[in-house]
BAVEXLUM-649108 format. One record per residue (C-alpha): z, y negated, x; residue in one letter. Coordinates in steps of 0.1 Angstrom, whole numbers, plus 5000, padded with zeros to 4 digits. Example, Ala and Ser with C-alpha at 12.3 -4.5 7.8 and 13.67 -1.06 7.14 Angstrom:
BEGIN
507850455123a
507150115137s
END
This chain:
BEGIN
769406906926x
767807236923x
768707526950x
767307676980x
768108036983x
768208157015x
769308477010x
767108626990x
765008966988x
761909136985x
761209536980x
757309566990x
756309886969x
754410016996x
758009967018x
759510166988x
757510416993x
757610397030x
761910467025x
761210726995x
759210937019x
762010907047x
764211007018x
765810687016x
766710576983x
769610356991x
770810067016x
774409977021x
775510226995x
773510076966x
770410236952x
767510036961x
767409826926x
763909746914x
761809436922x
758809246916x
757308876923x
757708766882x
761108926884x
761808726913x
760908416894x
762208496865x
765608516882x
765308226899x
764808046869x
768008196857x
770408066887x
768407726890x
766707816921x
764007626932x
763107776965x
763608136977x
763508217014x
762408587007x
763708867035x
763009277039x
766509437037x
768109677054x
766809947067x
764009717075x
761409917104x
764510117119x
764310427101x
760910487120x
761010697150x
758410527173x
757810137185x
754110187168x
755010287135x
757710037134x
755609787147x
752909847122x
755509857094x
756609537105x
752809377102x
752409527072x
755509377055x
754609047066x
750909037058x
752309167021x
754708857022x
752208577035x
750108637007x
752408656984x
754108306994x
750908157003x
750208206962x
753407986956x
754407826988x
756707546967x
758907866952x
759108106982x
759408107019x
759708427042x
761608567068x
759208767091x
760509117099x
760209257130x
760109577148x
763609627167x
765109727188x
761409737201x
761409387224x
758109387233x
756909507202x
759409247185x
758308967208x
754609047198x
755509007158x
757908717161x
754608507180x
752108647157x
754408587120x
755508207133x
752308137150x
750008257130x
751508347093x
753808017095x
756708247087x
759307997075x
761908197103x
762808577113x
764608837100x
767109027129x
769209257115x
772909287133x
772309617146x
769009807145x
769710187149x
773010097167x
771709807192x
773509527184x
772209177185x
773709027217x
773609307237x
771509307269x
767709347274x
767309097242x
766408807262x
762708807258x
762808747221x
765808497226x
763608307246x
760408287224x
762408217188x
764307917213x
761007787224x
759607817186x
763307617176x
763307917151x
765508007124x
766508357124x
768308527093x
771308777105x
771709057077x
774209307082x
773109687081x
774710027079x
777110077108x
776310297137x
778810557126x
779810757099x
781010587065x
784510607047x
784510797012x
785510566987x
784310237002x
781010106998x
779309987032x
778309647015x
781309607003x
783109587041x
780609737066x
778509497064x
780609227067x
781909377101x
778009467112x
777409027110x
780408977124x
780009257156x
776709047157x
778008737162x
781108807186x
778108937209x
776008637207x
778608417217x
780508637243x
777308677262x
776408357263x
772908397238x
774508077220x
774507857248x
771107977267x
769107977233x
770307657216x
767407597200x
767307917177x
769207837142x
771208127131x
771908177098x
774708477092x
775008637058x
777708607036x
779608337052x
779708517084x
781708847076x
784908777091x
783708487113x
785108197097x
788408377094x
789008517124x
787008277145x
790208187167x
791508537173x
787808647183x
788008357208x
790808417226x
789808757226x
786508637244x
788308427267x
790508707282x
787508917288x
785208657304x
787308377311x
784908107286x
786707847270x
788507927235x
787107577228x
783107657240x
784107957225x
785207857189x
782307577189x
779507867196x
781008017169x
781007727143x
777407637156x
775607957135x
774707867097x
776608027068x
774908117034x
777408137006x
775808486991x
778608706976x
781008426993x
781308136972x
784808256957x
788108006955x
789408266985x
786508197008x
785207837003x
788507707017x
788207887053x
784607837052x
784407497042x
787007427070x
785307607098x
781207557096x
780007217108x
778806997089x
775307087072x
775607467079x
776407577048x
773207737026x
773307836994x
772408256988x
772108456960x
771308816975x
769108946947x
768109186939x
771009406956x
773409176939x
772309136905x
772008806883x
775408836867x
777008836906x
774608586910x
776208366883x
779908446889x
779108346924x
777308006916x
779307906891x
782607946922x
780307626939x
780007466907x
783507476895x
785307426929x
787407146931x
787207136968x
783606996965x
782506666955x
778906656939x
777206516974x
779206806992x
777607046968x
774206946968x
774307007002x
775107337002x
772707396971x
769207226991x
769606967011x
770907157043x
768307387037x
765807137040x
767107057071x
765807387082x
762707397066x
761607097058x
758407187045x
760107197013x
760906837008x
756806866990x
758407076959x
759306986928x
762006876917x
762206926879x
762707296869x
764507366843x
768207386848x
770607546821x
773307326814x
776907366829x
778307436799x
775607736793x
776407876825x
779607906823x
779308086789x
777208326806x
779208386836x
782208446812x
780608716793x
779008906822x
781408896853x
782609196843x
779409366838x
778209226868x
781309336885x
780709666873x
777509706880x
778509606919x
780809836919x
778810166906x
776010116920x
776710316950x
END
């Protein structure tokens, strides 16, 4: 079984430059690391990735003062992407970014990119400039990713307020930003009015998983929904295992998604191949997981999603376990490092 990454990203160099004239030269607390298309591939190869569903980080179009630049940011990164998947459409997919919190403007790019480009889903980030996902005024783009049956890729970004010296926003922040994201989505009511859109939050929901039955009753008392709606909305969104896949994680994680809403995600190139490798290496050596369990996680959910993929091949070479392992071994705690300093 070979993997579908669906956490996985790309660094346009005209985006690059876009952030270097802002004076932007990190996200999350991590320098922007370098990319390119046969660096892409190349670490594909590496962690046995078939497929990568590529995505446009953090900051995405937000750092842009004006719905027309953003817009026109937003077209630009996904005419940059088409062609670039359109080249190899068996080894990448794309998540289309668009222009928020601009909803008409958004609206506009989510039609054109899965109407026109055949975007494989859209990019939201949880909060864009400080408007969260969820909150009101949304429900124009709700309603035309629903009516597309979308998939829509939640990545966390910087939080709308200032950071904490010594810890790195990817490190927590982000995994608040998701989950801030979520709680909203289900406490007013997106979930139940848009069930067609398939959500996919990053790194196995933030807190989500963990916390789901707190955040419920918390929901409950404010609204008066059912903890049990409540806790189902919340075990309805899609997980990806990126950064996540860890003997502390899989256990809550594996408990709480349903069944087939587990994807597997690598989050290069902010997390580098060695975090890559420690990472996979948590599904493969798992005991928690039988193979069939596995493989799901690894593709076959993900085909679920997009199923234009069934067409790709299926025989790329795959190091052996025993290889991997060897390599994880010797550069978890370079990798480790590395995650740690970059900031």
């Amino acid at each position: 079984m070979l993997r579908i990454d669906t956490h996985h990203h790309l660094i346009p160099p005209d985006y690059r430059k876009a952030l270097q004239k802002a004076g932007i030269d990190e996200a999350g607390g991590r320098a922007l690391p370098d990319w390119t298309a046969e660096a892409a591939l190349q670490t594909m190869a590496e962690l046995d990735i078939a497929t990568a569903i590529l995505s446009v980080s953090t900051p995405g179009t937000t750092f842009l003062p004006g719905s027309a630049d953003a817009a026109s940011l937003a077209r630009d990164l996904n005419d940059y992407t088409v062609e670039l998947v359109a080249a190899q459409r068996d080894r990448f997919g794309f998540f289309a970014t668009v222009p928020m919190p601009h909803i008409d403007e958004s609206v506009t790019e989510t039609v054109r990119a899965l109407d026109e480009l055949k975007a494989d889903g859209v990019v939201l980030l949880a909060n864009n400039a400080g408007t969260y996902l969820g909150q009101d005024g949304q429900d124009p783009l709700f309603a035309a990713l629903d009516a597309r049956s979308a998939v829509v890729f939640i990545h966390p970004a910087d939080l709308p307020g200032p950071t904490v010296a010594g810890i790195s926003p990817f490190a927590a922040d982000f995994l608040l930003d998701t989950t801030r994201a979520a709680y909203l989505l289900v406490r007013n009511g997106i979930r139940r009015r848009y069930p067609n859109i398939r959500f996919i939050l990053s790194h196995a929901g933030g807190f989500v998983p963990y916390a789901s039955h707190r955040m419920a009753l918390a929901i409950t008392a404010d609204t008066g929904a059912s903890p049990a709606d409540c806790l189902d909305d919340f075990s309805s969104f899609y997980f990806d295992t990126a950064l996540s896949s860890s003997a502390a994680a899989l256990p809550t994680l594996l408990a709480f998604a349903k069944p087939g809403h587990i994807t597997f995600g690598s989050d290069w190139p902010f997390a580098p191949v060695a975090a890559g490798k420690l990472f996979a290496a948590g599904l493969e050596t798992y005991p928690g997981l039988d193979s069939g369990s596995r493989n799901a996680i690894e593709r076959t959910n993900a085909l679920a999603l997009f199923p234009r993929l069934g067409a790709a091949p299926q025989r790329i070479s795959r190091s052996p376990m025993k290889r991997v392992r060897h390599e994880v071994s010797r550069s978890v705690m370079r990798g480790i490092a590395r995650l740690t300093n970059a900031g």
